[in-house]
Jmol script that loads the backbone (N, CA, C; Angstrom):
load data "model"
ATOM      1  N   UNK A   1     -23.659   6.109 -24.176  1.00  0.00           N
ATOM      2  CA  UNK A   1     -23.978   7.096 -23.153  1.00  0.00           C
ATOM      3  C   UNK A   1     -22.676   7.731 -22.676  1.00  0.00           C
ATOM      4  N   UNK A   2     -22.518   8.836 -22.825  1.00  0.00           N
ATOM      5  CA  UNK A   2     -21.313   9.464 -22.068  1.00  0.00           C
ATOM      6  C   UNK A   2     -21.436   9.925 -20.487  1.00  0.00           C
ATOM      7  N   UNK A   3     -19.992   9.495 -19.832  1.00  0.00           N
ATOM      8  CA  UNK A   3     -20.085   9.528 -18.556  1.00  0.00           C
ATOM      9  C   UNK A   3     -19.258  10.692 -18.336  1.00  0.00           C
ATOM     10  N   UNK A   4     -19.480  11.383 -16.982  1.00  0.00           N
ATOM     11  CA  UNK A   4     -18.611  12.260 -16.660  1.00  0.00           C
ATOM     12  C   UNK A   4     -17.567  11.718 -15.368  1.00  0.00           C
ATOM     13  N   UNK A   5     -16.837  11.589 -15.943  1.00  0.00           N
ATOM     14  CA  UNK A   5     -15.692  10.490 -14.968  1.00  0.00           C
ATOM     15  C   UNK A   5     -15.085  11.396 -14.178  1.00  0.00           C
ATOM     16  N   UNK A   6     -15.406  12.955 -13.873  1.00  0.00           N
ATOM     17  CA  UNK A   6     -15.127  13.753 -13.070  1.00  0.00           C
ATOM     18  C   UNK A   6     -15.954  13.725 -11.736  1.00  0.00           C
ATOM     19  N   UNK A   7     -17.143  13.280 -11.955  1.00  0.00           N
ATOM     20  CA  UNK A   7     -18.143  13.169 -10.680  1.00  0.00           C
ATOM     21  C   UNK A   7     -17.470  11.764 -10.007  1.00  0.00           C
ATOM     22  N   UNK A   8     -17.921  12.552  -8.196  1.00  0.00           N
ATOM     23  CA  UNK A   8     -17.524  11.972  -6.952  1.00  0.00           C
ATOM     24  C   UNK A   8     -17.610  10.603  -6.810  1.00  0.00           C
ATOM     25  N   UNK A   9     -18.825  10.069  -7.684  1.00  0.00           N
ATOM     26  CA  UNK A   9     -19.390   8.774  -7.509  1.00  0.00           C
ATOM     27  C   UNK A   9     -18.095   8.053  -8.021  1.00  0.00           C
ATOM     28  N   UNK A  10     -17.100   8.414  -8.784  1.00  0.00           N
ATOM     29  CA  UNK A  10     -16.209   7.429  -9.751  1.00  0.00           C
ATOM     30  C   UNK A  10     -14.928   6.986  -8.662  1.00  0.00           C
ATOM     31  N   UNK A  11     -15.199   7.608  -7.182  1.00  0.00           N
ATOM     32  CA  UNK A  11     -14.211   7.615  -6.442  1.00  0.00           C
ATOM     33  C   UNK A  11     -14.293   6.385  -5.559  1.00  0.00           C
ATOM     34  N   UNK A  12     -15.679   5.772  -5.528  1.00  0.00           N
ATOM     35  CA  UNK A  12     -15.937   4.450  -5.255  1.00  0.00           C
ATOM     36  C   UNK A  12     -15.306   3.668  -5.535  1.00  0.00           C
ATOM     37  N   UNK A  13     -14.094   2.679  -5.308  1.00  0.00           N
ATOM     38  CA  UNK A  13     -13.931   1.674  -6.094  1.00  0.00           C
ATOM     39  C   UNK A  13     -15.124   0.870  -6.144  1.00  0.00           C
ATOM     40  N   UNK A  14     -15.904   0.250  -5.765  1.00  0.00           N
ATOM     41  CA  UNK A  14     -17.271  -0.471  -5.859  1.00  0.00           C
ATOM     42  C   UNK A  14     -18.069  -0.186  -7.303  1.00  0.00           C
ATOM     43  N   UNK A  15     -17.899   1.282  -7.648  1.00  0.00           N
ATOM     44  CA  UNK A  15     -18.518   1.864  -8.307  1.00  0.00           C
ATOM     45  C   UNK A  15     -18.173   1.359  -9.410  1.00  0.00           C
ATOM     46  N   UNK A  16     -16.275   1.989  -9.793  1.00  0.00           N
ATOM     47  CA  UNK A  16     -15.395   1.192 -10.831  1.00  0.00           C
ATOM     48  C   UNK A  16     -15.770  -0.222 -11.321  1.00  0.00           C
ATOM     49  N   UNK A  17     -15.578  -1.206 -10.195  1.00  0.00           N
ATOM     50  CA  UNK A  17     -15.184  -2.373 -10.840  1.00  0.00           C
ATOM     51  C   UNK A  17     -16.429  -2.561 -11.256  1.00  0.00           C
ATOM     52  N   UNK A  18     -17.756  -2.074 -10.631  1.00  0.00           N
ATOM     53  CA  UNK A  18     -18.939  -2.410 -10.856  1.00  0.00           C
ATOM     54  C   UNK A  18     -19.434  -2.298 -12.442  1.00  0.00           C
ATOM     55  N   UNK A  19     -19.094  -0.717 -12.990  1.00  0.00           N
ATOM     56  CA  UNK A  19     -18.961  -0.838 -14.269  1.00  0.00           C
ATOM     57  C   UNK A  19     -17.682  -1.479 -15.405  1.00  0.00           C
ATOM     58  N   UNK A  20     -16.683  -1.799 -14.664  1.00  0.00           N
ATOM     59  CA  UNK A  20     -15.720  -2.675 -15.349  1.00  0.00           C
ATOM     60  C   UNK A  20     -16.283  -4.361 -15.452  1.00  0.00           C
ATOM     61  N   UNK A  21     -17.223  -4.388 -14.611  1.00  0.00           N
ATOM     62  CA  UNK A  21     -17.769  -6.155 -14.861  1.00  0.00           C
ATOM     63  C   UNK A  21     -18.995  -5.910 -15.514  1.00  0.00           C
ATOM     64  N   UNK A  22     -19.570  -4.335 -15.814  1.00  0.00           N
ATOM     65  CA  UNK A  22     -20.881  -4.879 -16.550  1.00  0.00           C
ATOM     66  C   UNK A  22     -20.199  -4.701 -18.279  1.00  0.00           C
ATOM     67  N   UNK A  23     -19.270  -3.926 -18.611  1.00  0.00           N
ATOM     68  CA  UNK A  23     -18.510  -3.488 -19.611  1.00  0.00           C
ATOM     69  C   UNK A  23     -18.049  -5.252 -20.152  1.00  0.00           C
ATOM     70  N   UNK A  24     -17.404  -6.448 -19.116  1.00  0.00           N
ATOM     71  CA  UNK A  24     -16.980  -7.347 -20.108  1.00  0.00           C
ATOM     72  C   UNK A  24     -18.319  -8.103 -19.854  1.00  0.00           C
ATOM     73  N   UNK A  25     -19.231  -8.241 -18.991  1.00  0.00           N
ATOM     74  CA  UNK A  25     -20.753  -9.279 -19.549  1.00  0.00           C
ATOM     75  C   UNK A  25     -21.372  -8.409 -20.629  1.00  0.00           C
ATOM     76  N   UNK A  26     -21.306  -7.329 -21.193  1.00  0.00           N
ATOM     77  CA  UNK A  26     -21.932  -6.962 -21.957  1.00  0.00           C
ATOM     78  C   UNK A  26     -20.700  -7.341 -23.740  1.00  0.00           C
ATOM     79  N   UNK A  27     -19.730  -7.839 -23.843  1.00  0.00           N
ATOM     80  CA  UNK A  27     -19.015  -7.999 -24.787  1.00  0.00           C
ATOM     81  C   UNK A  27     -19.483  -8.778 -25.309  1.00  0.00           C
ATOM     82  N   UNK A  28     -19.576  -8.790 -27.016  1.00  0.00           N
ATOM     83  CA  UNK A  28     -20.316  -9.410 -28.053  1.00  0.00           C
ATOM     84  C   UNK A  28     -19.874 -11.095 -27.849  1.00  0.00           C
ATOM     85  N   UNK A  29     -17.994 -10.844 -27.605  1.00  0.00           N
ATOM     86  CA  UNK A  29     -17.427 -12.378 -27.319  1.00  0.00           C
ATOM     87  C   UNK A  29     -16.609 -12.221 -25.770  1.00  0.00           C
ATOM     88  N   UNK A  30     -16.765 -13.510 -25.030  1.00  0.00           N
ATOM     89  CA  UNK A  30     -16.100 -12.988 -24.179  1.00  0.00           C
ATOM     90  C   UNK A  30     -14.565 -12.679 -23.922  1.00  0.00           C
ATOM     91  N   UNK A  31     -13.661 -12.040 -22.870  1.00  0.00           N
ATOM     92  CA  UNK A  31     -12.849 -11.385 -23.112  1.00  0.00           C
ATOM     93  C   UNK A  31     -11.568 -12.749 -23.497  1.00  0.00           C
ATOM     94  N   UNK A  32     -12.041 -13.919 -22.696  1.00  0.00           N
ATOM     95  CA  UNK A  32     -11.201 -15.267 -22.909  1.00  0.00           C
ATOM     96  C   UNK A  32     -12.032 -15.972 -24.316  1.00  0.00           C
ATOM     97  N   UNK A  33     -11.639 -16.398 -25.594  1.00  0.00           N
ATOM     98  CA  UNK A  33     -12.624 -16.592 -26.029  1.00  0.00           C
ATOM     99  C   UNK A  33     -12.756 -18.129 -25.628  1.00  0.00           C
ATOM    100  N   UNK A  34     -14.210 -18.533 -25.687  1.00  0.00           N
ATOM    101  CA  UNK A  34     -14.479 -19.961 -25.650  1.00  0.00           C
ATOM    102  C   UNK A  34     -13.312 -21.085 -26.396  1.00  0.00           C
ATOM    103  N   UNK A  35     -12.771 -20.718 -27.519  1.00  0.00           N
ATOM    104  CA  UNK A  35     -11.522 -21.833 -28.461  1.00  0.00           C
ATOM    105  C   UNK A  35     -10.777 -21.959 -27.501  1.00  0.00           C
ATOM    106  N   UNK A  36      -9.976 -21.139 -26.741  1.00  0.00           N
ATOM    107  CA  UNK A  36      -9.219 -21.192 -26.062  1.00  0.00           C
ATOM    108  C   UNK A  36      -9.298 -21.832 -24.175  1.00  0.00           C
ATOM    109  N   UNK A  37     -10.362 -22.089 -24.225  1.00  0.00           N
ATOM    110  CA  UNK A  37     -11.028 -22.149 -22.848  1.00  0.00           C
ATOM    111  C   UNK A  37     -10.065 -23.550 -22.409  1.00  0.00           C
ATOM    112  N   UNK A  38     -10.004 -24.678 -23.404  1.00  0.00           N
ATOM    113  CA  UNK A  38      -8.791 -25.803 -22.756  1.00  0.00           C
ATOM    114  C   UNK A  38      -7.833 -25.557 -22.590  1.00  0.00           C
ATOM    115  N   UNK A  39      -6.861 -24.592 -23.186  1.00  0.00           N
ATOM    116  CA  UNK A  39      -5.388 -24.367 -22.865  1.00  0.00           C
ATOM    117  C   UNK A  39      -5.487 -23.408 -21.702  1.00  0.00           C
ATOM    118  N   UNK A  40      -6.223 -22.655 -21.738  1.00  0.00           N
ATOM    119  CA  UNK A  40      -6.288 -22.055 -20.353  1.00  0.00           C
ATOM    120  C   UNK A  40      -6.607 -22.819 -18.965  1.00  0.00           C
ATOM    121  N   UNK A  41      -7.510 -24.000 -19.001  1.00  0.00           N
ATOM    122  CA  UNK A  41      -7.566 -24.746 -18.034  1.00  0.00           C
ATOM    123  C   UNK A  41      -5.942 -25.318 -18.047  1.00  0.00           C
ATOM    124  N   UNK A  42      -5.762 -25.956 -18.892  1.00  0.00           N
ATOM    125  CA  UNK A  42      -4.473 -26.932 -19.302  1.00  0.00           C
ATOM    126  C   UNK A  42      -3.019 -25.782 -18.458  1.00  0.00           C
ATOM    127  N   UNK A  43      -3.385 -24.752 -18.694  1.00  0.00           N
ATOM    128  CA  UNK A  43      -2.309 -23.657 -18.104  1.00  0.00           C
ATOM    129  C   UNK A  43      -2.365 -23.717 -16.709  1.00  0.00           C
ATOM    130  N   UNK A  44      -3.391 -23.189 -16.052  1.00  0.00           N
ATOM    131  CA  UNK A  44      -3.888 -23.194 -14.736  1.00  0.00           C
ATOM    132  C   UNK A  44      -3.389 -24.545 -14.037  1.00  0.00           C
ATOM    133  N   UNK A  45      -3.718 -25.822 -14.633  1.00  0.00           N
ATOM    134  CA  UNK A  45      -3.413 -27.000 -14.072  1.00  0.00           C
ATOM    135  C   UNK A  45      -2.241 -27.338 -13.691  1.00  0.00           C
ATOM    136  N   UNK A  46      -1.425 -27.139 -14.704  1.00  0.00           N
ATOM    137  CA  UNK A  46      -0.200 -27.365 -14.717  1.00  0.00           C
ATOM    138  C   UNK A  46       0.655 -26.036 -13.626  1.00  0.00           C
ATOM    139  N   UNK A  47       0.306 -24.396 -13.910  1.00  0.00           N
ATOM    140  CA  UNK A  47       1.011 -23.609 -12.469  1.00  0.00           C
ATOM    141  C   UNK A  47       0.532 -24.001 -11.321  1.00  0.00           C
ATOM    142  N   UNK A  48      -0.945 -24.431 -11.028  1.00  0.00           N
ATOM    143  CA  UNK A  48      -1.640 -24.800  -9.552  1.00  0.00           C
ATOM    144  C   UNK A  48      -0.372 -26.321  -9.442  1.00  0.00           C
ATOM    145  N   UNK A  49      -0.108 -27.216 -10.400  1.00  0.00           N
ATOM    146  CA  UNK A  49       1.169 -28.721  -9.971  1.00  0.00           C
ATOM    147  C   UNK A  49       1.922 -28.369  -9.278  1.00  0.00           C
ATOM    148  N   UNK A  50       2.533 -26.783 -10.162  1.00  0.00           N
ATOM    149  CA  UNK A  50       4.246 -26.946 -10.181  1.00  0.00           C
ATOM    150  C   UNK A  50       4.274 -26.088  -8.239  1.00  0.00           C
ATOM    151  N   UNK A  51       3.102 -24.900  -8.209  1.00  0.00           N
ATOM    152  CA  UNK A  51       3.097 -24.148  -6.962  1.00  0.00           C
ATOM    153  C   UNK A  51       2.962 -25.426  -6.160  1.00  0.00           C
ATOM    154  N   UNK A  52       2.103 -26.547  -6.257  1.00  0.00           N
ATOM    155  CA  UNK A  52       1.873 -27.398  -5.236  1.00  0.00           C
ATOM    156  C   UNK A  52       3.183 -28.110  -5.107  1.00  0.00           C
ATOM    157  N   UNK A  53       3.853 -27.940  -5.767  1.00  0.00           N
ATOM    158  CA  UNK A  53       5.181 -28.817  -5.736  1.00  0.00           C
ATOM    159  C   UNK A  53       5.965 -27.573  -4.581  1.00  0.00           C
ATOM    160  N   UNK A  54       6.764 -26.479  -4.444  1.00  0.00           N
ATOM    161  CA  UNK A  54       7.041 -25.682  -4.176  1.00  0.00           C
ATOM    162  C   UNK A  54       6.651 -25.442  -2.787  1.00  0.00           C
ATOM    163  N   UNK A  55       5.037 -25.549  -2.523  1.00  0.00           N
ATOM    164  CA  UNK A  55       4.698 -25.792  -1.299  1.00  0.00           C
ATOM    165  C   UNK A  55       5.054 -26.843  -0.238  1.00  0.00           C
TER     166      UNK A  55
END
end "model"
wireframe off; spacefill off
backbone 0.3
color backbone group
Protein backbone atom coordinates (compact mmCIF):
# COMPACT_ATOMS: atom_id res chain seq x y z
CA UNK A 1 0.00 0.00 0.00
CA UNK A 2 1.55 3.32 -0.68
CA UNK A 3 1.50 6.04 1.86
CA UNK A 4 1.61 9.65 1.40
CA UNK A 5 4.11 10.66 4.09
CA UNK A 6 3.27 14.27 3.18
CA UNK A 7 -0.16 14.19 5.02
CA UNK A 8 -0.56 15.96 8.54
CA UNK A 9 -1.38 12.72 10.24
CA UNK A 10 2.58 11.65 9.88
CA UNK A 11 3.27 14.63 12.25
CA UNK A 12 2.00 12.57 15.17
CA UNK A 13 4.74 10.95 16.70
CA UNK A 14 2.08 8.35 18.09
CA UNK A 15 1.23 7.90 14.62
CA UNK A 16 5.08 7.09 13.57
CA UNK A 17 6.07 4.76 16.09
CA UNK A 18 2.65 3.26 15.79
CA UNK A 19 3.41 2.17 12.28
CA UNK A 20 7.15 1.53 13.08
CA UNK A 21 5.89 -1.32 15.70
CA UNK A 22 3.31 -2.73 13.35
CA UNK A 23 6.19 -2.78 10.41
CA UNK A 24 8.62 -5.10 12.91
CA UNK A 25 5.41 -7.53 14.34
CA UNK A 26 4.61 -7.93 10.91
CA UNK A 27 8.46 -9.26 9.89
CA UNK A 28 8.67 -12.77 8.47
CA UNK A 29 11.73 -13.18 11.32
CA UNK A 30 12.04 -11.10 14.08
CA UNK A 31 14.31 -8.08 13.98
CA UNK A 32 16.62 -9.93 16.99
CA UNK A 33 16.65 -13.33 15.61
CA UNK A 34 15.57 -16.09 18.09
CA UNK A 35 19.63 -17.96 17.67
CA UNK A 36 20.80 -15.12 19.11
CA UNK A 37 18.29 -14.46 21.89
CA UNK A 38 21.12 -16.00 24.72
CA UNK A 39 23.96 -13.76 23.92
CA UNK A 40 21.78 -10.98 23.99
CA UNK A 41 20.44 -11.85 27.41
CA UNK A 42 24.18 -12.90 28.32
CA UNK A 43 25.04 -9.10 27.04
CA UNK A 44 22.37 -7.30 28.96
CA UNK A 45 23.43 -9.26 32.14
CA UNK A 46 26.67 -8.65 32.22
CA UNK A 47 26.19 -4.24 31.26
CA UNK A 48 23.06 -4.25 33.93
CA UNK A 49 26.65 -6.06 36.64
CA UNK A 50 29.14 -3.79 35.50
CA UNK A 51 26.39 -0.34 35.70
CA UNK A 52 25.42 -1.93 39.10
CA UNK A 53 28.94 -1.90 40.03
CA UNK A 54 29.42 1.91 39.08
CA UNK A 55 26.34 2.72 40.99
Amino acid sequence: EKLNLDDSQWEDIHVVTGALKMFFRELSEPLFPYSFFERFVEAISKYTSERSRVW
